[in-house]
TILO-462955 format. One line per 2 residues: number of its first residue (from 1); their letters; for each residue x, y, z of C-alpha. Coordinates in Angstrom, 3 decimals. Layout:
BEGIN
NUM> A> X Y Z ~ ...
% end
This chain:
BEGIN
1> XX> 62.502 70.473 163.272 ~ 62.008 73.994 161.974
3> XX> 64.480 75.616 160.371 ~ 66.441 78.181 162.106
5> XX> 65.560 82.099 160.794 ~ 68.047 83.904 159.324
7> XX> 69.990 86.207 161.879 ~ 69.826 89.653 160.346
9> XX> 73.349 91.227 160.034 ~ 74.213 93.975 162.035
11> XX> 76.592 96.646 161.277 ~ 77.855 99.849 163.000
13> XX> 75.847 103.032 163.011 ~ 79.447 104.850 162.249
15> XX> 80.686 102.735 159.557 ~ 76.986 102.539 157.529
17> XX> 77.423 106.394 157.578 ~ 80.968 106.838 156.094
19> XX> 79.975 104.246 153.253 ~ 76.849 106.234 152.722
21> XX> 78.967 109.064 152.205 ~ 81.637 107.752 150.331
23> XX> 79.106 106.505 147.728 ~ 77.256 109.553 147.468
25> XX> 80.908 111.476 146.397 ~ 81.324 108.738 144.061
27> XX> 78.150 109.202 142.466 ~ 77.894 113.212 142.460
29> XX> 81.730 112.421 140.827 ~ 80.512 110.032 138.485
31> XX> 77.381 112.531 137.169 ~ 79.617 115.341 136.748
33> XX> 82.317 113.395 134.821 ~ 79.544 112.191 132.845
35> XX> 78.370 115.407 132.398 ~ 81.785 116.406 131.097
37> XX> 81.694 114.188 128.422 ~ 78.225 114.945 127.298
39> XX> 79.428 118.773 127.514 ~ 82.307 117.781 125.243
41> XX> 80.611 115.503 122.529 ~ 77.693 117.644 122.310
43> XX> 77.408 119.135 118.553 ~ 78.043 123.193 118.197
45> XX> 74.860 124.499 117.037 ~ 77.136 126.531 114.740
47> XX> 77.859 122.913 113.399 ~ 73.825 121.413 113.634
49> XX> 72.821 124.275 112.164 ~ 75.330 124.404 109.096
51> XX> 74.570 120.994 108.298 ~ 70.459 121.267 108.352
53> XX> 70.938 123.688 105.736 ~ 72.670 121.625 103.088
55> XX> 71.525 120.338 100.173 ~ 73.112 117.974 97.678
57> XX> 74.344 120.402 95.162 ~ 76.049 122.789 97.911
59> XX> 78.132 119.246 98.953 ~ 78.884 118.719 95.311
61> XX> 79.776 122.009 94.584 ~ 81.953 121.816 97.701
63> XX> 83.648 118.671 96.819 ~ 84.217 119.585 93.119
65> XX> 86.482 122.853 94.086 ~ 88.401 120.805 96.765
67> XX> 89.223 117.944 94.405 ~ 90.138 120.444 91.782
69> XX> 92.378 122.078 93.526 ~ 93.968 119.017 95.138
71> XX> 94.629 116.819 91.501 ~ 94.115 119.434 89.062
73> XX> 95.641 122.672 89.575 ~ 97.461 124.313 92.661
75> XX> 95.570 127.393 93.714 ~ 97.223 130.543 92.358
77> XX> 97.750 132.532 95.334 ~ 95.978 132.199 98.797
79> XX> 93.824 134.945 98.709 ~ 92.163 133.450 95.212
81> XX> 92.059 129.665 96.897 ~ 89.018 130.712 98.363
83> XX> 87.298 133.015 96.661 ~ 85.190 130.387 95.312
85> XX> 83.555 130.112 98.558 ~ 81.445 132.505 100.485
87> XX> 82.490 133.562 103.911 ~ 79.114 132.318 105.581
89> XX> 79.466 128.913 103.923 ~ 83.314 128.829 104.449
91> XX> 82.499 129.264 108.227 ~ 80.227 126.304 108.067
93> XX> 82.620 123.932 106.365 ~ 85.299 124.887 108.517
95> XX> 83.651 124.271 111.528 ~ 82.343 120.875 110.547
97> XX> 85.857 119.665 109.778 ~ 86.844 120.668 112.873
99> XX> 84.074 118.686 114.693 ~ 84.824 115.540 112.678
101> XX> 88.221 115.532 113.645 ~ 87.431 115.317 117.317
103> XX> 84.289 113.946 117.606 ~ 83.743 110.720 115.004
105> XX> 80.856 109.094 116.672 ~ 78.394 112.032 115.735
107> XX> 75.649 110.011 116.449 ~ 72.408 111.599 114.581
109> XX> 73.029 115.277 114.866 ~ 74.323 115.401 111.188
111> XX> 71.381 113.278 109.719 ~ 71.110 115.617 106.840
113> XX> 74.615 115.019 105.956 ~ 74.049 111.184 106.000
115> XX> 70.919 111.774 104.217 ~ 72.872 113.335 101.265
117> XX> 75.777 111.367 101.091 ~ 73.319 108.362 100.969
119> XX> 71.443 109.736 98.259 ~ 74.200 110.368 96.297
121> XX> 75.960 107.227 97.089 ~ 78.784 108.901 98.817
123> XX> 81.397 106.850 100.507 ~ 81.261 108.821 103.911
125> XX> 84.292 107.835 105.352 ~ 86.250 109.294 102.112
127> XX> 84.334 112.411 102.901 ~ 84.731 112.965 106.037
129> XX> 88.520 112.844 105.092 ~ 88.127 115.633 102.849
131> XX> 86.057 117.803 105.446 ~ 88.660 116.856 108.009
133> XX> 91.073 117.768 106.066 ~ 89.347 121.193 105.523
135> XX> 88.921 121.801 108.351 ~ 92.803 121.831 109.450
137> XX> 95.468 124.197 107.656 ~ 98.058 122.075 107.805
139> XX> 96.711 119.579 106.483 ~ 95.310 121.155 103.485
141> XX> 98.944 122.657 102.382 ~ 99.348 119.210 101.233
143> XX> 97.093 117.315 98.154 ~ 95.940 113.850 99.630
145> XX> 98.038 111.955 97.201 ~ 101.461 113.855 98.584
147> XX> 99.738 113.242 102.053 ~ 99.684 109.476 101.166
149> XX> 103.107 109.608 99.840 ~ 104.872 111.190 102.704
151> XX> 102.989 108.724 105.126 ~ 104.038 105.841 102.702
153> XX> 107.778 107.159 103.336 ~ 107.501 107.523 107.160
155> XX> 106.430 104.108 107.053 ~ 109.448 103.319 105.004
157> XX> 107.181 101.223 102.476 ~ 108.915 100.363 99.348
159> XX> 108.365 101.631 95.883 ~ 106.133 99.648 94.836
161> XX> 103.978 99.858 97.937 ~ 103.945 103.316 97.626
163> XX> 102.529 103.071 94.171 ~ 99.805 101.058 95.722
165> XX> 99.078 102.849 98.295 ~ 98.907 106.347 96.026
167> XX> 96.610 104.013 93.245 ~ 94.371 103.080 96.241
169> XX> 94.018 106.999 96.925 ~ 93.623 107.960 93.197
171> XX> 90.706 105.331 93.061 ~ 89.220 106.682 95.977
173> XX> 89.143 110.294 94.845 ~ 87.546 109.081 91.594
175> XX> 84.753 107.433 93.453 ~ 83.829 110.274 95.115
177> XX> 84.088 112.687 91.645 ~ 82.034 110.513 89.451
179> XX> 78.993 110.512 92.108 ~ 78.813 114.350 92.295
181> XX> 76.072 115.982 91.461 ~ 77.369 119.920 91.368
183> XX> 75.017 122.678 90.216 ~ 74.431 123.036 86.748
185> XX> 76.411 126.026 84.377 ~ 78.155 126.842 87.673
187> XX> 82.148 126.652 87.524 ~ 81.762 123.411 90.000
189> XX> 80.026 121.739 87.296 ~ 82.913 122.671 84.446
191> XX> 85.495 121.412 86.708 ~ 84.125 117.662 87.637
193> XX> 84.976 116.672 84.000 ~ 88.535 117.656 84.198
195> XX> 88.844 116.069 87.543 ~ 88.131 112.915 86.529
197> XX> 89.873 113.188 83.422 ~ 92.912 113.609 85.640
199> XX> 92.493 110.961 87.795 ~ 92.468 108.779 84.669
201> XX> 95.738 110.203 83.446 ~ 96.992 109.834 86.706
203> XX> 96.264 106.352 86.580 ~ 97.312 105.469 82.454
205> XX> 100.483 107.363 82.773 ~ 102.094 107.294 86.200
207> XX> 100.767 104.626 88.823 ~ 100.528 101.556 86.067
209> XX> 103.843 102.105 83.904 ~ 105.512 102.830 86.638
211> XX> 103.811 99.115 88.543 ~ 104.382 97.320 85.601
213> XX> 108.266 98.303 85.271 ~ 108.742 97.024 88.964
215> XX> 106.692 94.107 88.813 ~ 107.381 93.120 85.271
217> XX> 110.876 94.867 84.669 ~ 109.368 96.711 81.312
219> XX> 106.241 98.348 80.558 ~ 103.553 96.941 78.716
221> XX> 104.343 96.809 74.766 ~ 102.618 99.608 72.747
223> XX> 103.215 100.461 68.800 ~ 105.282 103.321 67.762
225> XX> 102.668 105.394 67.236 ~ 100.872 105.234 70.412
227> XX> 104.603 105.631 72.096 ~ 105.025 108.704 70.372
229> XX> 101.751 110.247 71.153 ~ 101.605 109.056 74.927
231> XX> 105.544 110.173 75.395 ~ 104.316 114.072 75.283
233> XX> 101.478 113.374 77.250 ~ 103.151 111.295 79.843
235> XX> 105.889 113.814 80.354 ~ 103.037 116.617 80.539
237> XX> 101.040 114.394 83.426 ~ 104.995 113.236 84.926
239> XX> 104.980 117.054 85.510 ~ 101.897 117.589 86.965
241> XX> 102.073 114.423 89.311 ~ 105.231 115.698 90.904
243> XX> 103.915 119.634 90.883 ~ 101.107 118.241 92.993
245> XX> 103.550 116.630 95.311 ~ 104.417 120.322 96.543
247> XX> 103.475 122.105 99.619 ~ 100.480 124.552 99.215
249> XX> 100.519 128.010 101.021 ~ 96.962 127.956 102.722
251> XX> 95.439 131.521 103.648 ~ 95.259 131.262 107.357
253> XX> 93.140 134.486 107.295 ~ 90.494 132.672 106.660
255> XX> 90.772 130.117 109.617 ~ 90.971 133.233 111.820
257> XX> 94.780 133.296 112.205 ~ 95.853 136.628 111.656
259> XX> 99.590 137.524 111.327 ~ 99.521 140.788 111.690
261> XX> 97.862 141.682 115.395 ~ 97.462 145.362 114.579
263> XX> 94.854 144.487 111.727 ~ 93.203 141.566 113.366
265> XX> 89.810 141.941 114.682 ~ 89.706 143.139 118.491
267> XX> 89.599 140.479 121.366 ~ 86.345 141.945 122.585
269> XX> 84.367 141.042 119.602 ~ 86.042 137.670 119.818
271> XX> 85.336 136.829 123.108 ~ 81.717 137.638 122.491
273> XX> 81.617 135.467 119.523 ~ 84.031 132.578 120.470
275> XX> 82.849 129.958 117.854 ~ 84.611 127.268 115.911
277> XX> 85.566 128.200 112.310 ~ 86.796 130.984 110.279
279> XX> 85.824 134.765 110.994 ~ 83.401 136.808 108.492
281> XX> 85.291 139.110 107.009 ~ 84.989 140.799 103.409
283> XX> 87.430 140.665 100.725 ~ 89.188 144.262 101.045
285> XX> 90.406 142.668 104.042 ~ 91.102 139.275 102.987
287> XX> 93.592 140.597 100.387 ~ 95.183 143.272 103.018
289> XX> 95.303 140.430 105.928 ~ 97.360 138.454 103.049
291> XX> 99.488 141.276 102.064 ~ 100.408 141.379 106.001
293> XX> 100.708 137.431 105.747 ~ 103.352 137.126 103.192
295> XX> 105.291 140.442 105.199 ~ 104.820 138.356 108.426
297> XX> 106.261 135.383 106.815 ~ 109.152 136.993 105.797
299> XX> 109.946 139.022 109.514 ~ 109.656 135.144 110.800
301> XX> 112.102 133.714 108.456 ~ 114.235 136.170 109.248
303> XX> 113.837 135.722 112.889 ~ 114.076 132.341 112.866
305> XX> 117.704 133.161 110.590 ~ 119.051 134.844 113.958
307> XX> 118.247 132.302 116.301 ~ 119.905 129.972 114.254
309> XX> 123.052 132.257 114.138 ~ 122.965 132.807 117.624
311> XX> 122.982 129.176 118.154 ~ 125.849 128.726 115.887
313> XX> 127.901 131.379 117.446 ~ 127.558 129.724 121.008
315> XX> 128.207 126.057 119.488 ~ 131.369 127.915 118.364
317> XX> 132.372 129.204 121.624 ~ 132.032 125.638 123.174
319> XX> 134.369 124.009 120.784 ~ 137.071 126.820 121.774
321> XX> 136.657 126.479 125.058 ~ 136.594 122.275 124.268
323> XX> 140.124 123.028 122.749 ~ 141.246 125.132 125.040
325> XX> 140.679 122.691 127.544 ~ 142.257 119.928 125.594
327> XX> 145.209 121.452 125.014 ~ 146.006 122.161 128.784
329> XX> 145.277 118.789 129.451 ~ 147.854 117.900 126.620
331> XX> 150.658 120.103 128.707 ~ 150.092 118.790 131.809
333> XX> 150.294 115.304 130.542 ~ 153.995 116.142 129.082
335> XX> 154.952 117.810 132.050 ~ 154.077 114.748 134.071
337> XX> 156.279 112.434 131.348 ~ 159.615 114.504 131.894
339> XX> 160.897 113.404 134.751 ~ 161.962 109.906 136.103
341> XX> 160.173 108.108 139.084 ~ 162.649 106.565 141.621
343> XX> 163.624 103.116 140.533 ~ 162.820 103.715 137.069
345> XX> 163.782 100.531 134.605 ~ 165.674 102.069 131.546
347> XX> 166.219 99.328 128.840 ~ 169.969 99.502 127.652
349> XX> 169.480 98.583 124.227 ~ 173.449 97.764 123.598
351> XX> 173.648 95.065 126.165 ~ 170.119 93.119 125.874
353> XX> 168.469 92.712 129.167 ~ 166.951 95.345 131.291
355> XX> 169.564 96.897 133.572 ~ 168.972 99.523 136.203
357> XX> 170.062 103.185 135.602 ~ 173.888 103.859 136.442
359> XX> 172.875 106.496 138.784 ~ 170.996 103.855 140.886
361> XX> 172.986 101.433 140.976 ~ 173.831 100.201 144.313
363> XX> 177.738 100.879 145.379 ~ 180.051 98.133 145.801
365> XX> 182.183 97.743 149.050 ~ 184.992 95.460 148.817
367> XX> 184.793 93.036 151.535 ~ 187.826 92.573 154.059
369> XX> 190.932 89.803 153.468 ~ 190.656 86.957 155.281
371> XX> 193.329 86.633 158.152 ~ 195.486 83.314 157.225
373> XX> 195.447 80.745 159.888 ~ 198.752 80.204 162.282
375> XX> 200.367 76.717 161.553 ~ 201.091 76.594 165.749
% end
């Protein structure tokens, strides 16, 4: 017996065409929205470019001024922050922290950047921290250790955690210092000595004293001699550690927020040069645009004053009218207490038990003699 053929399946003209179509939108929706993300991950040549160009001293050199400025010394004013770097390279850096932060999987469009960081034996996830952090204002007017601190507290770690957490950072930062490589008799190269130095102190006076007194309950024994010597210099570092702790005024200028609009460059040239980073502009105007910066912060304060005034004058107003209302509730709550409901129970005190009022009493009639019977 020969098995039966298959019986081919049939299906309607009408409803083969409305799945045909339906799975062509899906795909020409699937392209495009795979397109989009393509679109969006793809690398700014601003950025591809930037990073073919480095070399392992321009990194080092980099690093060296951001860690100095971030254990070492706070930057004397913004306009002198970064004055240490050129507004071309600024640009760069700038623009690659900005890229990091949004786009972490950068696959092998910043091979050169690997490249370097593996030659020098870079830990790359500690850099890209630092370029991230870069390439974000608000997030460089705070050092990484007060960074690490102020997460520690919003995580409400204890002390001691804290300590470990900042000691973890500190070790961190001195990884990535004693690997540099900046360029030699440049003022990157004087400052990687002192930055590690630092970190060291950091270490000897603050972070392990202060461990050892939690853990421990006392510090660990030293002669008088070495007490006296280290007391100065723990005091000096004390004052540092904490100075470090403080917020940082960063010169937006130079991320291409400008305070003043009447001095910023004109939204024609920026529309036909809409790149990431910060705008080239030369140093007569970096130290005018921060003139108009610390005059614009001051108008804002001020502003920001008489909103809060205005606030407090209409919270005012709604606790008088709060009162006001309360007290004419008060009055017609005593007006409804004077007088007395019918059948009110007054308690007469003298005799005892609750009697009713003497104007509500109920009147007495004196009932009719009885007629005497007749004897007959």
């Amino acid at each position: 017996m020969s098995p039966e053929k298959p019986q081919p399946r049939h299906t309607s003209s009408g409803f083969r065409s409305l799945f045909g179509r339906f799975r062509g939108n899906s795909n020409k929706k699937s392209t495009k929205s795979a397109d989009i993300d393509l679109e969006s991950a793809k690398t700014p040549r601003l950025v591809k470019a930037f990073v073919n160009s480095l070399v392992a001293s321009q990194l080092s050199d980099f690093l060296s001024w951001f860690l100095y400025h971030d254990v070492v010394e706070l930057p004397e004013s913004p306009s002198h922050w970064y004055k240490a770097i050129g507004s071309m390279e600024l640009r760069g850096w700038i623009a690659l922290g900005a890229f990091l932060a949004k786009n972490p999987q950068h696959g092998f469009d910043l091979v050169v950047l690997d490249s370097i960081c593996d030659r020098l034996k870079l830990p790359k996830s500690l850099v890209w921290e630092c370029l991230i952090q870069f390439g974000d204002p608000e997030k460089m007017a705070w050092t990484q250790v007060a960074t690490a601190i102020k997460l520690a507290k919003h995580h409400r770690m204890t002390e001691l955690e804290t300590l470990a957490t900042v000691q973890d950072k500190l070790r961190d930062l001195y990884q990535i210092a004693k690997r540099l490589k900046p360029t030699a008799g440049s003022m990157f190269a004087d400052m990687l000595p002192i930055i590690m130095q630092r970190l060291q102190d950091l270490q000897k006076h603050i972070i392990t004293p202060r461990v050892d007194l939690l853990t421990q309950g006392r510090p660990r024994t030293a002669n008088s001699t070495d007490i006296d010597r280290n007391s100065n210099e723990s005091n000096r570092i004390t004052y540092l550690y904490e100075t470090m702790q403080q917020e940082r005024q960063v010169p937006l200028i130079r991320y291409g927020i400008f305070p003043n609009p009447s001095i910023s460059p004109s939204t024609s040239q920026s529309s036909k040069h809409s790149v990431v980073g910060a705008p080239i502009i030369d140093e007569a105007l970096v130290n005018e645009l921060c003139q108009a910066e610390s005059t614009y912060t001051v108008a804002k304060l001020k502003s920001e004053n008489e909103i809060l005034r205005i606030e407090n004058d209409n919270l005012n107003s709604q606790v008088e009218n709060l009162t006001r209302s309360n007290n004419k509730f008060a009055k017609k709550v005593a007006m409804i207490g004077r007088g007395q409901p019918a059948h009110y129970m007054q308690q007469d005190w003298s005799v005892g038990p609750v009697v009713r009022s003497n104007s509500l009493k109920t009147p007495q009639v004196p009932h009719a003699g009885s007629r005497p019977r007749s004897s007959s």
